[in-house]
C-alpha positions in Angstrom: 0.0 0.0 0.0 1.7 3.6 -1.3 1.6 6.6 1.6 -1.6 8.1 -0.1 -3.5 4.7 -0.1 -2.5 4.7 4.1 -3.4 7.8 4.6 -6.7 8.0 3.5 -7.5 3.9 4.9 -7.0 5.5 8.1 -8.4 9.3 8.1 -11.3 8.9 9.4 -10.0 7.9 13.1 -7.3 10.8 12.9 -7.8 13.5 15.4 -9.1 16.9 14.2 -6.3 18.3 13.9 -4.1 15.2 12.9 -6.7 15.3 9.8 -6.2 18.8 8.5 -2.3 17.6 8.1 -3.1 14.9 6.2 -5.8 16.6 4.1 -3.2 19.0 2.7 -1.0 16.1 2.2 -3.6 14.6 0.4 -4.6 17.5 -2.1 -1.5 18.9 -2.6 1.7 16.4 -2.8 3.3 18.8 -5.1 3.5 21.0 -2.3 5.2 18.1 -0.4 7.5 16.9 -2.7 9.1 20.5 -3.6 8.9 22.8 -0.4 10.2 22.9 2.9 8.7 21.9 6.4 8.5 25.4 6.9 7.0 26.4 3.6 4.2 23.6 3.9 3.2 24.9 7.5 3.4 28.3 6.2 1.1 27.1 3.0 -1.9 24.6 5.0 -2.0 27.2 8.5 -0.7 24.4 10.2 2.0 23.7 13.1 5.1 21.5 11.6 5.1 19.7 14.6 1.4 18.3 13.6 3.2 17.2 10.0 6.1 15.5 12.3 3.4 13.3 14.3 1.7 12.2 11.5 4.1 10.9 9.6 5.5 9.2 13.0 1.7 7.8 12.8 2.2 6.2 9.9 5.9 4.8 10.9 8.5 7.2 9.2 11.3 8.7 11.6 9.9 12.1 10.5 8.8 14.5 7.6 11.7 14.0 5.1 11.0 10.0 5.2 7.7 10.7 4.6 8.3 13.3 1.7 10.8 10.9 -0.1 7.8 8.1 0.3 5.1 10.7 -1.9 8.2 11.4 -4.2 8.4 7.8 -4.6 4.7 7.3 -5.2 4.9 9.8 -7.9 7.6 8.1 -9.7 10.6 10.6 -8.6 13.7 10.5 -8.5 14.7 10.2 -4.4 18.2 9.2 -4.8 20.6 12.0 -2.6 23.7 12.9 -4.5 25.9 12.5 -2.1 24.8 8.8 -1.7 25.1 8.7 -5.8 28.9 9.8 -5.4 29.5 7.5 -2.3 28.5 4.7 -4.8 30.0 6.1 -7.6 33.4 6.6 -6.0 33.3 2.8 -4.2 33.5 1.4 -7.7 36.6 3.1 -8.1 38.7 3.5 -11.9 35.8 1.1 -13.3 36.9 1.0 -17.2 33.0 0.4 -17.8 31.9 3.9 -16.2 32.6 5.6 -19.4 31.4 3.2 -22.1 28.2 3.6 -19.3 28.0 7.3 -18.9 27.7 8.0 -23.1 25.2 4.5 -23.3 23.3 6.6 -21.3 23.1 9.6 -22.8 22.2 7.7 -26.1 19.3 5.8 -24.3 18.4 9.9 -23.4 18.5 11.3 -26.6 16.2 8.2 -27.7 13.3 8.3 -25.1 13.4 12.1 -25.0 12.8 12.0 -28.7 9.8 9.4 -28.1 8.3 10.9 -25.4 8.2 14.8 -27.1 8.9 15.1 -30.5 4.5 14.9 -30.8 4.5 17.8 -29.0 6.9 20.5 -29.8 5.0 22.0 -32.7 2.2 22.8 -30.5 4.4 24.1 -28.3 6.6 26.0 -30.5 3.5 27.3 -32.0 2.0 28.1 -28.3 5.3 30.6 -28.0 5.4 32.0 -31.5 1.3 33.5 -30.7 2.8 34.5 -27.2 2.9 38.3 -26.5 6.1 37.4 -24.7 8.3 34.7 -23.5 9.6 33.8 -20.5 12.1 31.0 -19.5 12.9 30.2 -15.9 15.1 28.0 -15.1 17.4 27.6 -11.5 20.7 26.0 -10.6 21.3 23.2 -12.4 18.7 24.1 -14.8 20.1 27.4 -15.8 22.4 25.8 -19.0 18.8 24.6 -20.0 16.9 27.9 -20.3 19.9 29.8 -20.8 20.2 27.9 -24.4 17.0 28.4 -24.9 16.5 32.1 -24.4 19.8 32.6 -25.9 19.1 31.1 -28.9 15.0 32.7 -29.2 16.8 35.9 -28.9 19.2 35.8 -31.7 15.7 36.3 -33.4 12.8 37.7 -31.0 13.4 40.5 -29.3 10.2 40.0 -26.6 12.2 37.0 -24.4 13.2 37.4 -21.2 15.1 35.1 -18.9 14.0 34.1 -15.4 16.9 33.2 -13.6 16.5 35.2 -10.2 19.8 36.9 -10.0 20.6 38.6 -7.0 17.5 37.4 -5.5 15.2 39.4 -7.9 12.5 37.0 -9.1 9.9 38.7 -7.8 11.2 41.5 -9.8 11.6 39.4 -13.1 7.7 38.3 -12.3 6.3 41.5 -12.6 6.6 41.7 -16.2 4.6 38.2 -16.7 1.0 39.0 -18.2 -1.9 36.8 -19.6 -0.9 37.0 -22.5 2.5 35.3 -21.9 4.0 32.5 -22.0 6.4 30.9 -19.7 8.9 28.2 -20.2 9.8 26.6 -16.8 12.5 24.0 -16.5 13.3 21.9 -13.6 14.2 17.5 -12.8 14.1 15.9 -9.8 14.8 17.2 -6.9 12.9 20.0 -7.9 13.8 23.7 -7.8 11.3 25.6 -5.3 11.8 28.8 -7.6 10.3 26.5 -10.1 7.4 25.6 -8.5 6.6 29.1 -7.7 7.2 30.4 -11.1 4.5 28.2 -12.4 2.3 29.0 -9.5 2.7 33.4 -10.1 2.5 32.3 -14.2 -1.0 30.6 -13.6 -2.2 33.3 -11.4 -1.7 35.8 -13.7 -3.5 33.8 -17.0 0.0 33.3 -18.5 0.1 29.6 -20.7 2.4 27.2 -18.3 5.2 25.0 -20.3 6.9 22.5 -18.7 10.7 21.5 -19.2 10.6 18.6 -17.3 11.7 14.5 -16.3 7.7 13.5 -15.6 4.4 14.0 -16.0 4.1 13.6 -12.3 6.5 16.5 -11.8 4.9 19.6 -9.7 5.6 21.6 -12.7 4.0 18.8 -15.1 0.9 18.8 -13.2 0.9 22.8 -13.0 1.4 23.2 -16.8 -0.7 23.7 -19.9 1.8 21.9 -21.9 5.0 19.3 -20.8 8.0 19.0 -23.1 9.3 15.9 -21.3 13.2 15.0 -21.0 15.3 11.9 -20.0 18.4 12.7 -17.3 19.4 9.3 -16.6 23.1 8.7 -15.5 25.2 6.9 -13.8 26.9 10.0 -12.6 26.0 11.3 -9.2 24.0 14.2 -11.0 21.4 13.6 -13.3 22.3 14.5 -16.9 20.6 17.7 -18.8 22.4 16.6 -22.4 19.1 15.4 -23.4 17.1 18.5 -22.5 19.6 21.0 -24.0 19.3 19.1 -27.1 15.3 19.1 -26.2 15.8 23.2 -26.7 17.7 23.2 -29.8 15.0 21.0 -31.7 12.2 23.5 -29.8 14.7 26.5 -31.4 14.5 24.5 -34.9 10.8 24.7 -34.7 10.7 28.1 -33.9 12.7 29.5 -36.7 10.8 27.7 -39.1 7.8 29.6 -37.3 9.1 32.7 -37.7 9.8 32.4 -41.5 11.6 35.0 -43.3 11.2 37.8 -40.4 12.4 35.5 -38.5 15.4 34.7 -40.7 16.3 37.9 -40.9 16.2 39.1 -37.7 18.5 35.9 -36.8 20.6 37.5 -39.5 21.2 40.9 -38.6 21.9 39.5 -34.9 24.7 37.5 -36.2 26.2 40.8 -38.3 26.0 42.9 -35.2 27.9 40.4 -32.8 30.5 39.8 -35.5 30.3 44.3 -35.3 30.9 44.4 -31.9 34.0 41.8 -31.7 32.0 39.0 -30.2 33.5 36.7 -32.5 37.0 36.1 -34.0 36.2 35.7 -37.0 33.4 35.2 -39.5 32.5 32.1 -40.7 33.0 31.6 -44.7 29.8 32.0 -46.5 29.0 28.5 -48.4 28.3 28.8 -52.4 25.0 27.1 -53.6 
């Protein structure tokens, strides 16, 4: 029986109180998965030492236990990195662990192509109709969006980057409207900033995509649309090679979107960076 399944066999007998925990728990294991003790007591209303007696209740040692058992019902990724490393570094100068580490990057690129390529013209038509769009994307993320919005802007002048430097994401929120859209990427364990990005974008009417390893991800199940990504590895850290190539297929879609405007804005972006000295040299045009 899963943690939700217990839960609700036994709600009924729960004290009041005891039952208002496990309520929340219940309706939102996003919320579970992603924040904080703090932030869930400061989300239901309700004491974190009522959250620490119910999962005791229900035999975990404490709250973490019992938030890696609803990431596990979900299908998440609960593996700590430092235990990844610890086995990692106990196999020692295996000759395999490279011939493993790029076998699993191909078995990436593979299932990331299965389980998206249906979708990216919808969503790369989604952005094109957007007023604007935003990517958000935090810590190990960042090289994700970053590609992303570096590439859109070569040619599209309304995208914007949500990265919260210097603690400014609230900042970087403000300019989110209805008639938006927002790219949000994030893999197990996922980014808080992430979550909450997707929460102010729904608020506000903005369209919600997903850069994400499941459909059970908070942001999955917050989105209008998932672009889903494999980051299998053997590696302590799970690998974002699949979903940076995920943004340069998006990026291929995109330019085909934007047709010859789009062409030639991408065009006169390249001549000025080549202006400015961005570049050490320019690349020799190919004759047809």
């Amino acid at each position: 029986m899963n943690v939700k399944d217990a839960i609700l066999a036994r709600f009924t007998a729960l004290p009041p109180r005891m039952q208002e925990a496990a309520r929340f728990v219940l309706d939102h294991p996003n919320e579970v998965v992603v924040l904080s003790m703090r932030g869930i007591a400061e989300r239901s209303g309700i004491q974190p030492a009522t959250f620490v007696r119910l999962a005791r209740l229900f035999g975990y040692s404490g709250w973490p236990e019992l938030k890696v058992a609803f990431a596990a019902d979900m299908g998440l990724q609960t593996a700590q990195y430092g235990q990844r490393a610890k086995d990692l570094a106990m196999r020692g100068a295996d000759a395999r662990l490279l011939g493993e580490f790029f076998a699993a990057q191909h078995e990436n690129l593979d299932a990331t192509e299965a389980k998206c390529s249906s979708a990216l013209k919808d969503v790369a038509t989604a952005l094109t109709r957007a007023r604007t769009v935003h990517v958000a994307g935090f810590r190990a993320s960042l090289p994700i969006t970053y590609s992303l919005a570096y590439g859109y802007r070569l040619f599209r002048n309304s995208v914007q980057l949500i990265d919260g430097n210097g603690g400014g994401i609230e900042m970087q929120l403000r300019l989110v409207e209805a008639k938006d859209a927002v790219v949000v990427a994030s893999f197990a364990p996922y980014s808080r900033e992430a979550a909450f990005v997707v929460e102010t974008a729904k608020r506000v009417g903005a369209r919600v995509i997903a850069l994400t390893d499941s459909q059970a991800s908070p942001l999955a199940l917050g989105a209008d649309e998932s672009l889903l990504f494999a980051a299998g590895s053997p590696s302590f850290f799970p690998s974002v090679a699949a979903a940076v190539a995920l943004t340069e297929a998006l990026l291929e879609l995109l330019v085909v979107e934007a047709g010859a405007m789009g062409v030639k804005k991408l065009e006169a972006s390249e001549s000025q960076l080549f202006e400015a000295g961005a570049y050490l040299q320019r690349p020799q045009r190919r004759h047809s």
